[in-house]
C-alpha positions in Angstrom: 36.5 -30.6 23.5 37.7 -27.6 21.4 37.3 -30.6 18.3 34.2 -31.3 19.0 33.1 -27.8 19.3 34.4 -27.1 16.0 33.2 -29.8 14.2 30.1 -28.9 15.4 30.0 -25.8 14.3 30.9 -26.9 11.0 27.7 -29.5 10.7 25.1 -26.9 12.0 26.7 -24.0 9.5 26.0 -26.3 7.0 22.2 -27.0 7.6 21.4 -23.6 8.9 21.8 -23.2 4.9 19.3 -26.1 3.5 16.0 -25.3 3.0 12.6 -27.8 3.1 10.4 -28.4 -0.1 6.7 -29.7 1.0 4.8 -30.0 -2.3 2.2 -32.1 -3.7 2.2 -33.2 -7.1 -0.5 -33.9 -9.5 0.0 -37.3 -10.9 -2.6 -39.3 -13.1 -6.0 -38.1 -11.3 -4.2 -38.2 -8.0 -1.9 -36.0 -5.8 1.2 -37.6 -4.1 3.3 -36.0 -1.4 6.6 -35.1 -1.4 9.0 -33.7 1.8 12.4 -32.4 0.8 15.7 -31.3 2.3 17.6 -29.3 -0.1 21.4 -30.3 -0.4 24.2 -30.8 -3.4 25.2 -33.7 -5.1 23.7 -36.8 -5.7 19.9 -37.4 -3.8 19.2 -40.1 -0.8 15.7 -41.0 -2.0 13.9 -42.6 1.7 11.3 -45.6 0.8 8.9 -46.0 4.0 7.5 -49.5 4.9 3.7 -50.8 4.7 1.5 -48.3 6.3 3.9 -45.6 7.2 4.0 -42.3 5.2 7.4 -40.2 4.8 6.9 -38.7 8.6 8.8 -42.3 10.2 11.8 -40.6 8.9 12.1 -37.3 10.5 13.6 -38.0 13.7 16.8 -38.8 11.5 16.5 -36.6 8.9 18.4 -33.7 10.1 21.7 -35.6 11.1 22.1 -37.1 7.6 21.4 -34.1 6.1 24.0 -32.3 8.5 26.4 -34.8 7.7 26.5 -35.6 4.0 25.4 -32.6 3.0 22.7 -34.2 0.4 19.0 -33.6 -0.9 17.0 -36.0 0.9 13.8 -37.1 -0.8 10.9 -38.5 1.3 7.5 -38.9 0.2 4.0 -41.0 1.0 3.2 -43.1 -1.5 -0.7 -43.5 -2.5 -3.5 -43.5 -0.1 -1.1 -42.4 3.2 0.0 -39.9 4.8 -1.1 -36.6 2.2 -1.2 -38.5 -0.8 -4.2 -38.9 -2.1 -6.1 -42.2 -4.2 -8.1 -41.6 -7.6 -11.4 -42.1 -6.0 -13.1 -42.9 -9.7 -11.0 -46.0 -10.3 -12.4 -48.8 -8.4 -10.6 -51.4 -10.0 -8.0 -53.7 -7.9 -5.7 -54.2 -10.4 -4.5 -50.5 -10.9 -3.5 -49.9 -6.8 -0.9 -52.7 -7.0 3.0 -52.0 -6.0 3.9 -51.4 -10.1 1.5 -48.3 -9.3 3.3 -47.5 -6.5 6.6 -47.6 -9.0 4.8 -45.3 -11.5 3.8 -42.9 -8.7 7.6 -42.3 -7.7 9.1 -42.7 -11.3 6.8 -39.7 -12.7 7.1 -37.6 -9.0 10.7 -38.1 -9.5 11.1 -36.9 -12.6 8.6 -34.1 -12.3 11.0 -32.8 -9.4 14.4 -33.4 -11.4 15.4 -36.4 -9.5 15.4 -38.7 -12.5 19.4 -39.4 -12.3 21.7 -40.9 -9.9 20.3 -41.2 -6.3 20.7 -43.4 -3.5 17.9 -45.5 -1.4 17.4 -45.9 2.1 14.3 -48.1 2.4 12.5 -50.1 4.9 10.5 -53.4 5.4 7.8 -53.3 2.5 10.2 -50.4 1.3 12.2 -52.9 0.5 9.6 -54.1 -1.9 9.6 -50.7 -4.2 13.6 -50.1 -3.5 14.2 -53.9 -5.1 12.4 -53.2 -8.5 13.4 -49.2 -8.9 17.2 -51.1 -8.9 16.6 -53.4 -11.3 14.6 -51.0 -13.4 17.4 -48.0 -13.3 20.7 -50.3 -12.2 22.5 -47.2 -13.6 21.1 -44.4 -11.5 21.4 -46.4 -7.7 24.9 -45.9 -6.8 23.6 -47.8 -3.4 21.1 -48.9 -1.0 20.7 -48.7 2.5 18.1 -51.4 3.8 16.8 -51.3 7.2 14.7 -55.0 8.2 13.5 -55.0 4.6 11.5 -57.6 3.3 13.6 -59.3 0.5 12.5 -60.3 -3.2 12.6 -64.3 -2.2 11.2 -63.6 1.1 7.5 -64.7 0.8 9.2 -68.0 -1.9 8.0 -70.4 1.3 4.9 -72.1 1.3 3.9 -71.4 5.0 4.3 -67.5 4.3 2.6 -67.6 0.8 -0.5 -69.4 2.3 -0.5 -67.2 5.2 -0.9 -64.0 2.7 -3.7 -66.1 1.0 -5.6 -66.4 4.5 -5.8 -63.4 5.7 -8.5 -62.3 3.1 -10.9 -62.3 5.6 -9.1 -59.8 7.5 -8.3 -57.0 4.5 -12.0 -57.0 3.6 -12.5 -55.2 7.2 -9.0 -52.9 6.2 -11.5 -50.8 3.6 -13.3 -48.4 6.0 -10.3 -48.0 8.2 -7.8 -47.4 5.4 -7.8 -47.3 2.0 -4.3 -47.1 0.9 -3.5 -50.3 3.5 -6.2 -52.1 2.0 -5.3 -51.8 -1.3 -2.0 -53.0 -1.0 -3.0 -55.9 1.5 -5.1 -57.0 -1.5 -2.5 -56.6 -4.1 0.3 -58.6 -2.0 -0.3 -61.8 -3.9 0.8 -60.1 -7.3 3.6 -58.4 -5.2 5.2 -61.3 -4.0 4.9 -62.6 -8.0 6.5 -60.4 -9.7 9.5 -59.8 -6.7 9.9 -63.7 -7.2 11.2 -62.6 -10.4 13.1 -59.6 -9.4 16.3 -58.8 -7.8 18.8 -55.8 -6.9 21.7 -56.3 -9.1 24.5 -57.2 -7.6 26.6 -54.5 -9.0 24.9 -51.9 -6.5 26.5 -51.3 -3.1 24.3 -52.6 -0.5 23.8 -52.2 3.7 21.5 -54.7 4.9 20.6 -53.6 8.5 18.9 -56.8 10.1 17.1 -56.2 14.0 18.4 -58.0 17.1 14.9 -58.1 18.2 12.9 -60.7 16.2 9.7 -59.3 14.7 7.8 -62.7 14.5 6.9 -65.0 17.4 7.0 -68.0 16.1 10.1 -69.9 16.2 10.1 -71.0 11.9 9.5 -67.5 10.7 12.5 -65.7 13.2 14.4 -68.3 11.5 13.3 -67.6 7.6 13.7 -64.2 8.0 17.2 -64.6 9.4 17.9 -66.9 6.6 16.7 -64.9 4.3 18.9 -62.0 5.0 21.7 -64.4 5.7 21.9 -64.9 1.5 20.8 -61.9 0.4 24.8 -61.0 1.2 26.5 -64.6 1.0 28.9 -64.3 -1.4 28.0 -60.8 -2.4 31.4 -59.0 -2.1 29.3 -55.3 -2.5 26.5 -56.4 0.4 27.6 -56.0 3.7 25.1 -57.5 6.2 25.2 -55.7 10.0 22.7 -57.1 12.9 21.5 -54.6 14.6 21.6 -55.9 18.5 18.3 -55.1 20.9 16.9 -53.3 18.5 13.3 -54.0 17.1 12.1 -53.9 13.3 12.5 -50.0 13.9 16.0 -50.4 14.1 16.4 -46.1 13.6 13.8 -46.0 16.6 16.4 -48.0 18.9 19.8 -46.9 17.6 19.2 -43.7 15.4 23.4 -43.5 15.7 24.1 -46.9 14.4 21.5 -46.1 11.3 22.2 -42.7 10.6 26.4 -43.4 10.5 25.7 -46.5 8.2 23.7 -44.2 5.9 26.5 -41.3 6.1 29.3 -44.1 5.5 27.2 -45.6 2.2 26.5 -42.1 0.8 30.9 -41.4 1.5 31.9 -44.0 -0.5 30.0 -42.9 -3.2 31.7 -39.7 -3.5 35.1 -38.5 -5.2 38.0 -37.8 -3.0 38.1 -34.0 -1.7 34.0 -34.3 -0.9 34.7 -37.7 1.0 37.0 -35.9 3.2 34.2 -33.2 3.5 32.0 -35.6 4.7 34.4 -37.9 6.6 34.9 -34.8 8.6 31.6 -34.3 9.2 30.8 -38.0 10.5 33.7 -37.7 12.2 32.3 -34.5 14.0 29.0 -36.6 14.7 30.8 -39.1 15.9 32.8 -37.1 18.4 29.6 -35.6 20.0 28.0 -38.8 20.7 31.1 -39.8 22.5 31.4 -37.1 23.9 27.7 -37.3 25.4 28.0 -41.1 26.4 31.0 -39.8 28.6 29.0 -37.1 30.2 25.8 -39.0 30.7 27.7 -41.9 32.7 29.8 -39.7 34.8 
């Protein structure tokens, strides 16, 4: 107990000291959000999946920051959350994913965060993560993906011609939201130029998978497992972990199991007096969930 007590004491000294940017920046006729936790050392940038904006992340947010002590970046990329959409350009064309690259290149930079950094992304995160890697292989020391949708994902007929049906459907997607329609319109030159694009293989990589499947039908659960199943065949740097009853969400279900595989990625990362450091603290983190588990089932 006296352990636990200390090492908690430790974590929450630690974040009593961080402090929270919530800007907006200015970028090409159009603003885009930006949420961040202040920390030291190298940045854990958070990549949010189709439709969400950078608020999906904050029930976990404070744990990783207690525990590796980092800046975390989250943000909402064009047309959700608080970022805004240049309301003069109508054309298609200019709202598709390699705008959505643009958007964070030019935020990041603007904010000093054009260096090393790590990713934590999820589903269509997966998307923008896959080509900021293999634009910048030297600046992502590693990559945390949660249920991600991978670069060869939509390489399948049945998928491909299901994105090319649904047509009917984004038309209706323009008065209830803007930023969803635009990139349900944009998917078919997605899925092109991700067919072309990978993560290089030299980048550290956590592929979270859910236990739960997110499609009904029997040939998709099976694609997407498959898919996931090579992303880290014979990859000796990807390490692929199923996250049992646990839905596409996975941080929703088990926040412990995502927040420690985040912690664990950033650690081995660092040199070896701030691994300790941050060993400790996991360690710490660890012992209160224990712990808790033992107090709840008494």
């Amino acid at each position: 107990m006296k352990l636990t007590l200390l090492f908690t004491a430790f974590i929450f000294s630690f974040y009593s000291k961080s402090q929270t940017i919530d800007t907006l920046l200015t970028i090409e006729n159009h603003q885009i959000h930006f949420k961040i936790i202040e920390g030291k050392g190298t940045p854990i940038l958070f990549e949010s999946g189709a439709g969400d904006d950078c608020s999906i992340w904050n029930s976990i947010l404070e744990p990783i920051a207690k525990i590796t002590g980092a800046t975390l970046i989250t943000y909402d990329r064009a047309g959700f959350g608080l970022s805004t959409l240049n309301s003069n350009d109508t054309i298609l064309s200019n709202y598709g994913i390699l705008s959505n690259l643009n958007d964070l290149e030019l935020g990041l930079k603007m904010l000093g965060f054009d260096q090393q950094i790590m990713i934590v992304s999820h589903s269509y995160g997966g998307y923008l993560s896959t080509l900021y890697a293999a634009k910048y292989p030297e600046r992502v020391i590693a990559m945390v993906l949660i249920d991600v949708n991978h670069n060869f994902y939509y390489n399948n007929d049945f998928l491909l011609n299901e994105a090319k049906s649904n047509q009917k459907e984004i038309k209706n997607l323009k008065q209830k939201s803007l930023g969803f329609f635009y990139l349900a319109s944009t998917i078919n030159e997605t899925v092109a130029i991700l067919g072309k694009t990978a993560i290089p293989e030299s980048i550290p990589v956590i592929d979270l998978v859910n236990g739960i499947p997110l499609f009904k039908e029997n040939n998709k659960i099976a694609y997407w497992k498959k898919c996931h199943e090579l992303f880290v065949e014979n990859h000796p740097n990807r390490k692929g972990v199923i996250a049992k009853n646990c839905h596409h969400y996975i941080w929703f279900d088990n926040p412990d199991l995502v927040i420690l595989q985040i912690a664990n990625s950033y650690t081995e990362t660092l040199n070896n007096n701030d691994k300790i450091e941050v060993y400790q603290r996991a360690l710490g983190y660890s012992l209160q969930l224990v712990n808790k588990r033992t107090v709840d089932n008494k």
